[in-house]
C-alpha positions in Angstrom: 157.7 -13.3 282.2 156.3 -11.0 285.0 156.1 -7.1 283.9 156.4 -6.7 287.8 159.5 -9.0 288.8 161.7 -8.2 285.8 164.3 -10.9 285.3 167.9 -9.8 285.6 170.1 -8.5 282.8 172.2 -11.2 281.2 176.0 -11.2 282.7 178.7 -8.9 280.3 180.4 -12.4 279.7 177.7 -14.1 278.5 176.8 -11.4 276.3 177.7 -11.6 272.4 177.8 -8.5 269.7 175.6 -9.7 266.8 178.8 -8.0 264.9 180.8 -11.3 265.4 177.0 -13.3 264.6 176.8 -11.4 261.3 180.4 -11.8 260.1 180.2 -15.8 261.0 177.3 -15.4 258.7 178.5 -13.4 256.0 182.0 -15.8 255.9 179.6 -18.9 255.8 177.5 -17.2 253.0 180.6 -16.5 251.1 182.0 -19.8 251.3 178.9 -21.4 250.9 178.8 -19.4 247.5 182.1 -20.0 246.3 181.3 -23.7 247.0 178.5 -23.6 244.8 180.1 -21.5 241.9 182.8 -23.9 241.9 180.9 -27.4 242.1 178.8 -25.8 238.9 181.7 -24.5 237.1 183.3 -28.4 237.9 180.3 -29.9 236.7 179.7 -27.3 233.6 183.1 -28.0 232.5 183.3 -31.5 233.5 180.0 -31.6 230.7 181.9 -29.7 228.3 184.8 -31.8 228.7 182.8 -35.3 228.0 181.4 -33.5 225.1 185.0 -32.0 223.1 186.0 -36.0 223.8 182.7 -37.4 222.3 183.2 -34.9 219.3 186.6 -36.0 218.5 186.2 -39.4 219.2 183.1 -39.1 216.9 184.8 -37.4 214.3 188.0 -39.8 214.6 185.5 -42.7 214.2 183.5 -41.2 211.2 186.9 -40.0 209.7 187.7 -43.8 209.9 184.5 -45.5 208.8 183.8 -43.3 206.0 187.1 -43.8 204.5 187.2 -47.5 205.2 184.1 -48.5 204.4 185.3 -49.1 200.7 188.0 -51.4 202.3 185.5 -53.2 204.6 182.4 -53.4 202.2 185.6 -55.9 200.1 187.2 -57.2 203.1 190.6 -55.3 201.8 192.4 -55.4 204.5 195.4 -53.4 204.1 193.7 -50.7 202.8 191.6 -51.0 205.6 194.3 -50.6 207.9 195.8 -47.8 205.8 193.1 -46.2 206.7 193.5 -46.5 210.1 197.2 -45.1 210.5 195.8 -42.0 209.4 194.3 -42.0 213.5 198.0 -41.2 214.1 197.0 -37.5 213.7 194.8 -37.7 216.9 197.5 -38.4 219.7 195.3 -39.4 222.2 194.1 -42.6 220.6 195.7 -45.6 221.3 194.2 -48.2 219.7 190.9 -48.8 216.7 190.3 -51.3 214.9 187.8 -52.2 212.0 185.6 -55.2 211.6 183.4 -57.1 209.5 179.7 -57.7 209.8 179.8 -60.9 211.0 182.1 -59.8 213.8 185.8 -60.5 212.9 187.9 -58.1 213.1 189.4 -56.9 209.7 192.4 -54.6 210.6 194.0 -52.9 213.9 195.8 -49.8 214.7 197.7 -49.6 218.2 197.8 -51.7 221.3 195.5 -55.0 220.4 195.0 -55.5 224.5 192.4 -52.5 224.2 190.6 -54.2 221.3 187.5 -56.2 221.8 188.2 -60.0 219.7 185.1 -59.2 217.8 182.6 -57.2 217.3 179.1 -59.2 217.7 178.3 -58.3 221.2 178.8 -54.4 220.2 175.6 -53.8 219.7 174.5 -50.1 218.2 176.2 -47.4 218.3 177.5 -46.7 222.0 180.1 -44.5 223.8 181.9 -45.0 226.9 183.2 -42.2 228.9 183.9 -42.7 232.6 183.6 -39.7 234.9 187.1 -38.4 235.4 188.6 -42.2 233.9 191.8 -42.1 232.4 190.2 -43.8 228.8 187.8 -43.4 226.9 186.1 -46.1 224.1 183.6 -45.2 220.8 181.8 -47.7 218.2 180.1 -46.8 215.3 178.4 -48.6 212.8 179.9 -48.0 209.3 176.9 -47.9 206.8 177.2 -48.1 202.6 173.7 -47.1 200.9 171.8 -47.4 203.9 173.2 -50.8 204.9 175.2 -51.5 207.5 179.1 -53.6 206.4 181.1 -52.9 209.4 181.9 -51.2 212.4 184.7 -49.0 213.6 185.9 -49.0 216.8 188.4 -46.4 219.2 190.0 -46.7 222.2 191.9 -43.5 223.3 193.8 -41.9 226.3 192.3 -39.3 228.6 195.3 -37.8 230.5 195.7 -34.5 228.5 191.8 -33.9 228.6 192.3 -34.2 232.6 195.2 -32.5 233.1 193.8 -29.1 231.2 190.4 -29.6 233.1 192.2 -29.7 236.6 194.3 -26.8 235.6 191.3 -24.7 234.7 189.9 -25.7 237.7 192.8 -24.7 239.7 192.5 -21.6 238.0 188.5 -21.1 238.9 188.9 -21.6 242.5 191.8 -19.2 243.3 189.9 -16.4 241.3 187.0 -17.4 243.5 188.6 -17.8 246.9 189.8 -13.9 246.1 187.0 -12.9 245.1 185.7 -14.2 248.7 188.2 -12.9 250.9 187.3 -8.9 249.1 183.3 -9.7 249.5 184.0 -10.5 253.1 186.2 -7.1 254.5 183.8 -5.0 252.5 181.1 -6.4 254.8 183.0 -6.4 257.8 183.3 -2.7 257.2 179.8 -2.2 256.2 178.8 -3.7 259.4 181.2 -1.2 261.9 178.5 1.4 260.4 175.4 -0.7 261.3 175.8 -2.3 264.5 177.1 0.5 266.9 173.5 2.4 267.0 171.8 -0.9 267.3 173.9 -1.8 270.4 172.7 1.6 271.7 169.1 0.9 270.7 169.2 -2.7 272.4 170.3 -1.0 275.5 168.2 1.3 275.4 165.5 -1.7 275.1 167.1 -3.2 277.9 166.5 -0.2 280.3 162.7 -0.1 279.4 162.3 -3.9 280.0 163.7 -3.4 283.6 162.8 0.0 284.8 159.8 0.2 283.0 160.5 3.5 281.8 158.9 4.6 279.0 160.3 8.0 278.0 161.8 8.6 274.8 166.0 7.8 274.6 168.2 10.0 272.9 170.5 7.7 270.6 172.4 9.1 267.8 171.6 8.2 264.7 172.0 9.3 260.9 168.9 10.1 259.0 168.6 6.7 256.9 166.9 3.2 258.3 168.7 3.0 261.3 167.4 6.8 262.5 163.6 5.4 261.5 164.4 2.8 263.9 165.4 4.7 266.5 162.2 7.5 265.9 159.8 4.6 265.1 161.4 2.9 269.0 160.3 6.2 270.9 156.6 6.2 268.9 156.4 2.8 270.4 157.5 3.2 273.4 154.1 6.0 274.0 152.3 3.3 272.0 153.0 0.5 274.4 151.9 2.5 277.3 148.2 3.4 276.2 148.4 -0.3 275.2 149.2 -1.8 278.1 145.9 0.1 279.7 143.2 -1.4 277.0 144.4 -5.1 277.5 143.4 -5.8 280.5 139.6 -4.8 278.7 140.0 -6.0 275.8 141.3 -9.4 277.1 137.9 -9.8 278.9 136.3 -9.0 275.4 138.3 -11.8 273.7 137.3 -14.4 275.9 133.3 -13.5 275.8 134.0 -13.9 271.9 136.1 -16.8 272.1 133.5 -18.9 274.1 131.2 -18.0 271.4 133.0 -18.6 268.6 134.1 -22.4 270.3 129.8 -22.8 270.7 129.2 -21.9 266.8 132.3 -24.4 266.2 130.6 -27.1 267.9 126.9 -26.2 266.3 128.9 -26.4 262.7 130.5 -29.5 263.4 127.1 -31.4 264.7 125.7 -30.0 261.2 128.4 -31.3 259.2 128.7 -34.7 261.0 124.6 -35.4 260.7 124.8 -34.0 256.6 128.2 -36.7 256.1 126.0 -39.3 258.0 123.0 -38.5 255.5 125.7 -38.7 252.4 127.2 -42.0 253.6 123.4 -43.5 254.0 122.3 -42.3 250.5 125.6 -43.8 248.5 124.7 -46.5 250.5 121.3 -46.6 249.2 122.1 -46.0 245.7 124.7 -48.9 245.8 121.5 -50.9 246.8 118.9 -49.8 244.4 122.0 -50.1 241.8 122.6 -54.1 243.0 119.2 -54.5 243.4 118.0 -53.2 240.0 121.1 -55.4 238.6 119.8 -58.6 239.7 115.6 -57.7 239.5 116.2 -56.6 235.9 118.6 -59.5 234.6 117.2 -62.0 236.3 113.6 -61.4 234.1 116.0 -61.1 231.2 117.9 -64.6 231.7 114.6 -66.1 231.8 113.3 -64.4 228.7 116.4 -65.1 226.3 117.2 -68.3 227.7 113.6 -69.8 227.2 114.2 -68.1 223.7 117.3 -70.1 222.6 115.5 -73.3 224.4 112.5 -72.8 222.0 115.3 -72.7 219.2 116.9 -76.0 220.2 113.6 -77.5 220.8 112.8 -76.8 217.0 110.3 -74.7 215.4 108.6 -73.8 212.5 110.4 -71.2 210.2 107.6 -68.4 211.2 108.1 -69.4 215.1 112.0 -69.2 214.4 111.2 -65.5 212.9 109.3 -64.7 215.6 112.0 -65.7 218.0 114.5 -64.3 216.5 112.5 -60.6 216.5 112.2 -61.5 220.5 115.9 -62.3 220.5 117.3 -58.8 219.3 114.2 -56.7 220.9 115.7 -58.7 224.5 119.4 -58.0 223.3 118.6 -54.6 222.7 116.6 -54.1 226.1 119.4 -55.3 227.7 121.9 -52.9 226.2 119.8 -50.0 227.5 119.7 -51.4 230.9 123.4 -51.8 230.9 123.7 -48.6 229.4 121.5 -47.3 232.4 123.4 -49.3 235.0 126.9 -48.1 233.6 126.1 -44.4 233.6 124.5 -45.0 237.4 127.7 -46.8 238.1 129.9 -44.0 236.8 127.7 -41.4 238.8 127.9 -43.3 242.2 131.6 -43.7 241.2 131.4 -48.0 241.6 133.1 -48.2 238.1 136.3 -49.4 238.6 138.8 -50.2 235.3 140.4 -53.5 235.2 144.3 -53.5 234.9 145.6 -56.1 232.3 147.3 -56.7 229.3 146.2 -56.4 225.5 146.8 -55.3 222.0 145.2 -52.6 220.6 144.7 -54.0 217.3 142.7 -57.2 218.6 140.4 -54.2 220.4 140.2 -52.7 216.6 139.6 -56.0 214.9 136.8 -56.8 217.8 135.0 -54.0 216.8 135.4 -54.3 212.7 134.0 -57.9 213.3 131.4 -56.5 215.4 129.7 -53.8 213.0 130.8 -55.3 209.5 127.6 -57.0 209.0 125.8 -53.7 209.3 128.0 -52.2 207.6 127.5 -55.0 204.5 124.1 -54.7 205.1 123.5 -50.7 204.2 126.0 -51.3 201.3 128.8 -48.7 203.2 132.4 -49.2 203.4 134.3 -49.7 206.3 137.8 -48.4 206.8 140.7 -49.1 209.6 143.4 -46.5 209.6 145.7 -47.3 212.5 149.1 -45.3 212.7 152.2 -46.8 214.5 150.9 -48.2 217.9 152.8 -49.5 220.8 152.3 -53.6 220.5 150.9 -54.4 224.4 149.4 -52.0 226.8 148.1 -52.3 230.0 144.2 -50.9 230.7 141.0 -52.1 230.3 140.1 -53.1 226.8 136.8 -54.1 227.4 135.6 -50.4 228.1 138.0 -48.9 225.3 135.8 -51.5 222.7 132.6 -50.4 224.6 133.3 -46.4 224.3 134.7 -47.3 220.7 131.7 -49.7 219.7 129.4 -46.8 221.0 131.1 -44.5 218.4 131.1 -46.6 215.3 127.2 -48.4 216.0 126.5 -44.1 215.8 128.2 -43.9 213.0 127.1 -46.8 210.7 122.9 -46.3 212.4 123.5 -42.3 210.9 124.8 -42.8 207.8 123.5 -44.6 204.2 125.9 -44.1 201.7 129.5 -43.7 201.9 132.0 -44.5 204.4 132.9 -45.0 207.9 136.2 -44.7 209.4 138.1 -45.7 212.4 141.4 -44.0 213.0 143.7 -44.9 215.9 146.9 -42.5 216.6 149.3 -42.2 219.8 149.7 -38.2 220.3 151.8 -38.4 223.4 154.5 -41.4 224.1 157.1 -41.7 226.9 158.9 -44.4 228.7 156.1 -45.3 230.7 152.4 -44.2 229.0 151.0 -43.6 226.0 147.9 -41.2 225.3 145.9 -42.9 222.6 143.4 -40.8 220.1 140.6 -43.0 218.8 138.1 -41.6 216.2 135.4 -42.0 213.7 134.6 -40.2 211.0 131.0 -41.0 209.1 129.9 -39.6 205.8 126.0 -39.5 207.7 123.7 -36.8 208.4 126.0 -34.8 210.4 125.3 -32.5 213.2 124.6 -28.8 213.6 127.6 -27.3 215.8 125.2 -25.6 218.1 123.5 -29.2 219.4 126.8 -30.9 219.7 127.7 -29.7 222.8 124.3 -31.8 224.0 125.5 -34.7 222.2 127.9 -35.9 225.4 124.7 -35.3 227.7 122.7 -37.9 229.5 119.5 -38.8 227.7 120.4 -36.3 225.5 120.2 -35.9 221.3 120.5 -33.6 218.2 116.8 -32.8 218.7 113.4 -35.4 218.8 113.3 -35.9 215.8 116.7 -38.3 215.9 115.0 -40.5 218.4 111.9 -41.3 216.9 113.4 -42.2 212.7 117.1 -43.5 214.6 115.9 -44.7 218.1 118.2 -44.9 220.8 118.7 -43.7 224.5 121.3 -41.1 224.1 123.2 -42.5 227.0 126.3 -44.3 224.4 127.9 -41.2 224.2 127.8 -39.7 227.6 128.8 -43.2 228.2 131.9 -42.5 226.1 133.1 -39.6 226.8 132.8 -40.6 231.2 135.1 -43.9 230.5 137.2 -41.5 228.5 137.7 -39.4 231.7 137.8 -42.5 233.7 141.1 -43.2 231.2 142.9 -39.9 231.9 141.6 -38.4 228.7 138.6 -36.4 226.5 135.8 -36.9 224.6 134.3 -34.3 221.6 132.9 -34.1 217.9 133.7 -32.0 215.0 130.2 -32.3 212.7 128.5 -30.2 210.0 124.6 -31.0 209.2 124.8 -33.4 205.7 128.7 -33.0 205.9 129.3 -36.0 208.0 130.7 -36.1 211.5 134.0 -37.6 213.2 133.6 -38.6 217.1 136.8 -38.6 219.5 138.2 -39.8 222.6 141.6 -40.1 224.2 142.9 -42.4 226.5 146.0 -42.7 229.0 147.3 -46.1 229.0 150.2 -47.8 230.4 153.0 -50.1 228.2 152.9 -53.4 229.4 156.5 -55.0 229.7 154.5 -58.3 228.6 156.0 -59.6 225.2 153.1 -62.0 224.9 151.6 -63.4 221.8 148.5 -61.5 220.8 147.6 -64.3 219.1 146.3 -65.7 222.2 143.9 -62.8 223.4 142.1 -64.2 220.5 138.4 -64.7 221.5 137.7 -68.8 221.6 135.3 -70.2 219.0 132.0 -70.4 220.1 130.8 -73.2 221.6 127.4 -74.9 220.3 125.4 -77.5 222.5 126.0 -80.3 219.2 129.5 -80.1 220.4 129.3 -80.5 223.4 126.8 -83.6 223.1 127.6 -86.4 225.6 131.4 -84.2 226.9 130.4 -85.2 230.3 128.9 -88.0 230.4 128.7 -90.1 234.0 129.4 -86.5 236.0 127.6 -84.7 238.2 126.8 -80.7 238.7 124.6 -79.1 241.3 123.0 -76.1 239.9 122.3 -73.9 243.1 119.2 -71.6 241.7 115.6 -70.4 243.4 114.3 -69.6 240.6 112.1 -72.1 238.8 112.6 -70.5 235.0 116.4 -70.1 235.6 116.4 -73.7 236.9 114.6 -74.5 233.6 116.9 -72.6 231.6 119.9 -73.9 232.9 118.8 -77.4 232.8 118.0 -77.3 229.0 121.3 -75.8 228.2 123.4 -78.5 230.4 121.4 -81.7 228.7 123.6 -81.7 225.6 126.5 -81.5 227.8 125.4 -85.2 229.2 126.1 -83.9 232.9 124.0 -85.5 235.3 122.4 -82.2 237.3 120.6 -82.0 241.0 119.3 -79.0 241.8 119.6 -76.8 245.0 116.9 -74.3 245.6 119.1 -72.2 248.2 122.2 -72.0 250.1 121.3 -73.9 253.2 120.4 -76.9 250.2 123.3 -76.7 248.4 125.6 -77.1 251.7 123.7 -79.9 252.6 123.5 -81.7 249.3 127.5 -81.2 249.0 128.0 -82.9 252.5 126.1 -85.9 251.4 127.5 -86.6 247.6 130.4 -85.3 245.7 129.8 -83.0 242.8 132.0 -82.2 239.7 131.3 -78.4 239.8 128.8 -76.5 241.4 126.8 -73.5 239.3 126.2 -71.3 242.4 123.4 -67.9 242.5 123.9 -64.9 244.7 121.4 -63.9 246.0 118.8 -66.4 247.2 116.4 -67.1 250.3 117.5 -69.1 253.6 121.1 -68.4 252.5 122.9 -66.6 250.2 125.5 -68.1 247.9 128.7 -66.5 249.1 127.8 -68.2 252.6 127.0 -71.2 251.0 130.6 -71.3 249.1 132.3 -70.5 252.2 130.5 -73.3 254.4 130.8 -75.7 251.2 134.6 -75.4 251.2 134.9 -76.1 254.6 134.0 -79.9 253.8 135.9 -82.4 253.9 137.2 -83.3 250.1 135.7 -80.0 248.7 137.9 -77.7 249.1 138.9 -78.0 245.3 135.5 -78.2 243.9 134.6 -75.9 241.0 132.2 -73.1 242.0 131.0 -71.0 239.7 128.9 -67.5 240.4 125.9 -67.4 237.9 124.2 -64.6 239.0 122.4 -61.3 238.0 124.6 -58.9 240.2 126.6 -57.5 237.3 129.2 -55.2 239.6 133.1 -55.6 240.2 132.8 -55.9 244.0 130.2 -58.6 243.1 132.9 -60.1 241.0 135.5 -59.4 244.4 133.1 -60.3 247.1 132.5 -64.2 244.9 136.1 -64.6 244.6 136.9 -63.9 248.4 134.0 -66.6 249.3 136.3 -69.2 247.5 134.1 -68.9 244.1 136.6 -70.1 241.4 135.0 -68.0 238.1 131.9 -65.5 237.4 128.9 -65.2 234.6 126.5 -63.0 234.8 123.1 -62.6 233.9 121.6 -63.2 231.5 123.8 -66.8 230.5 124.1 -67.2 227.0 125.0 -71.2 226.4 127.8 -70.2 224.3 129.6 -68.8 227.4 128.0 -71.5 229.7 129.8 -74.2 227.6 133.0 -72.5 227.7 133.1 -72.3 231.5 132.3 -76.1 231.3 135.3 -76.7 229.4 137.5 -74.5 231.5 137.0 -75.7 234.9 135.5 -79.1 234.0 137.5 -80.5 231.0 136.9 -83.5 229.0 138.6 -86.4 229.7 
């Protein structure tokens, strides 16, 4: 709006007093109120009321199983229904009855048409109370030394309940609809005494806005809010008028600093976009080097523990078997530090995803008793499982809650040489939907001085050199243990005294599965050895899809007990071709490999005609989920990584090839 071309003054019949605005208010406010006071008094006693029946239904039924359970316990009944005449002193029920525990119904009090024929579909004890119904029913169980012999059941009549509940409700709104109508003409004459100097002072606003007049208006006013108002309206009105003659200037100011400000903005944003770019590009190089390191590092390792367990089966002399076997566990061990390495990096560049399935937490706690007993046997220590009362199925991943546990208890058993180690399992928190779990163990070991333990759940990190070189290890397990832990909605710590022994924790947030599966089959399958599998296959074929000429080997000594007949493929663009031309029984397919990789090679393979069925399996050195994913989506049916063990080979055979 123009200060020079005022608009007109609104007509006197359009015009409104806020006096009438205010009182629709105030009424709406009041009934609103009233409303609300009444709906919670209605509900409060409508509670109350479901609570004095449950109460004396209760305390009919209890009056009646306590005193028949004599007569039931014998199946007596006429004393049984003796008992229940004495019901007559509680008007309202109409009908209860008393039965035996397999169901039939013993003796009756009242109308039959309100008894059930029997009692077997009862079930526990259970109340029925319909809002504002007209009846009302109650069964109990009746129990003699802890065992249950009966149950007792009531039917009763609602209408004197209801009828003093309306009338108290009667009651409530009249006292509040009073109660209104007083609030409201004390307001209405409260607001006589407001509004008439604010009509003044809006017309006195309405003058200035037209004329442009800014001298001070006398209005009458008492010396309260209304008369600071009216004193604080003439201060503004001189205000406005030196106002109005610095915003022309400053106006001119605001949009010098405005243009600059929007050029900063646009600087900032260029910054911000170029440092997200560089973010992007280095998570994008660390999922590389991760993926690459993956598959350089396990790929070396396959080689060296496969040609290991090939020298095995090729025989050997019991110093060569020794020698083997010391090459074995230094390669096992190697490999658990790289996965310990690629886990952490995993965690770091958040590419650790949990899996989502069903298990048992006991098969996680036997896994990891069968794991470390024969170290345990070995240092002549004791090994105890205290597991309090644990939901039966959960839903998580319980390969990472037996790797954080596993990391705890190798600790414990590698620090301690006498005594006892324990593993203790408790649920702290429980509700219909989760469960936080409490794992822990306790050692009787060297313990730990309080003042290093915080470095303890540190990357790398120990109680101080001297740990490493008698104990060896990385340091990474337990910074390992305490991330998954966090992963898991929960915490990692220790509680430890040097040469009083230490105790390790970690909590976890896991779902209940609604699964009432058999925990009997999580159980891991026996292994596999290649004398039982001798001659499973013969007369079919597999294409092992490989470029590398160890792994070829490997995998070629471990399928000839199998009695598969095997073609090799030394890429992608081989494998497709070699499929075209002859029809394999499964296809062992790598990742990564020159020409073309194996995810094309799976996706141009089930494009022929006839192999759209086809087993293929990934057997490949990329050890990641998206790995997993990505092999899947190419139409892969399964996944091992590298390094193969034969064990594991063999059972993939008899999975997706079975014997005939």
């Amino acid at each position: 709006m123009s200060m020079n071309n005022p608009s007109p003054p609104p007509s006197a019949g359009g015009r409104r007093s806020i006096r009438y605005a205010l009182a629709r208010l105030i009424l709406a406010a009041t009934a609103l109120g009233i409303g609300l006071a009444l709906l919670t008094a209605a509900g409060l006693m409508l509670n109350n009321q479901r609570e004095d029946i449950q109460r004396s239904l209760t305390a009919a039924a209890n009056a009646a199983g306590v005193a028949g359970s004599a007569a039931v316990a014998f199946h007596d009944a006429t004393a049984a229904h003796d008992v229940l005449v004495m019901l007559k002193a509680y008007p309202e029920i109409q009908a209860a009855a008393l039965y035996q525990t397999d169901g039939r119904r013993l003796a009756s009090y009242g109308d039959d048409q309100w008894l059930p024929p029997d009692a077997r579909g009862l079930g526990p004890e259970h109340s029925h109370i319909a809002p504002l119904g007209p009846t009302a029913t109650l069964h109990l169980p009746i129990v003699v030394d802890n065992s249950p012999v009966g149950t007792v059941f009531v039917h009763a009549r609602l209408d004197n309940y209801w009828h003093s509940y309306f009338r108290a409700l009667g009651v409530a709104f009249l006292v509040g609809v009073a109660g209104g109508a007083l609030l409201l003409f004390l307001a209405i004459r409260l607001l006589d005494r407001i509004i008439r100097p604010i009509r003044l002072l809006a017309d006195a606003a309405t003058d200035v806005r037209l004329r442009q007049d800014f001298s001070p208006r006398n209005i009458p006013a008492a010396e309260d809010e209304i008369g600071d108002l009216v004193n604080n309206f003439n201060s503004l009105l001189a205000e406005v008028d030196s106002g109005r003659k610095s915003l022309t200037a400053y106006q001119n100011e605001l949009e010098i600093r405005v243009a600059d400000r929007t050029n900063e903005l646009s600087l900032a944003n260029q910054e911000l976009q170029a440092a997200k770019e560089l973010a992007e590009a280095a998570t994008k190089a660390k999922s590389a080097f991760l993926a690459n390191m993956s598959h350089e590092i396990r790929t070396p390792m396959n080689a060296i523990l496969g040609m290991a367990h090939v020298m095995r089966m090729g025989g050997a002399t019991d110093k060569q078997m020794a020698q083997l076997d010391r090459i074995g566990t230094a390669s096992t061990h190697l490999l658990n530090v790289i996965n310990d390495i690629l886990d952490l990096s995993k965690i770091e560049a958040d590419k650790l995803t949990l899996e989502e399935r069903d298990f048992g937490v006991e098969g996680i706690l036997e896994n990891v008793a069968a794991i470390i007993s024969p170290k345990v046997d070995a240092k002549g220590l004791k090994l105890v499982m205290d597991t309090g009362d644990l939901p039966r199925r959960l839903t998580g991943d319980p390969t990472r809650l037996t790797q954080a546990l596993l990391n705890y208890a190798n600790n414990a058993v590698k620090f301690t040489a006498t005594g006892t180690v324990t593993i203790r399992t408790r649920a702290l928190e429980e509700d219909a939907d989760r469960v936080l779990l409490h794992f822990e163990v306790e050692d009787t070991g060297i313990g730990v001085d309080p003042e290093h333990a915080a470095r303890l759940f540190s990357a790398f990190e120990q109680a101080d050199n001297s740990i490493s070189r008698q104990y060896g290890g990385t340091g990474l397990g337990l910074a390992i243990s305490r991330k998954l832990a966090q992963l898991m909605g929960g915490k990692a710590g220790v509680r430890s005294a040097p040469v009083q022994g230490s105790t390790f924790w970690f909590t976890a947030r896991l779902k209940k599965s609604a699964s009432v599966a058999d925990e009997t089959q999580e159980a891991s399958p026996r292994a596999v050895t290649g004398a039982s599998m001798a001659g499973a296959f013969a007369g079919r074929k597999v294409l092992l899809v490989e470029d590398d000429d160890i792994n070829q080997m490997v995998a070629l000594e471990f399928l000839s007990p199998t009695g598969l007949a095997a073609d090799i493929a030394n890429n992608g663009a081989e494998a497709v071709d070699m499929a075209r031309r002859g029809a394999y029984d499964l296809i062992l397919m790598d990742m990564q490999m020159p020409r073309m990789d194996g995810l094309e090679a799976t996706r141009r393979i089930r494009q022929l005609p006839g192999r759209e069925s086809t087993p293929i399996i990934a057997m490949t050195a990329n050890a990641f989920r998206e790995d997993r994913d990505k092999c899947l989506t190419a139409g892969m049916n399964d996944f091992m990584t590298k390094p193969i063990v034969a064990d594991v080979l063999y059972a993939m055979l008899l999975k997706w090839l079975p014997v005939k």
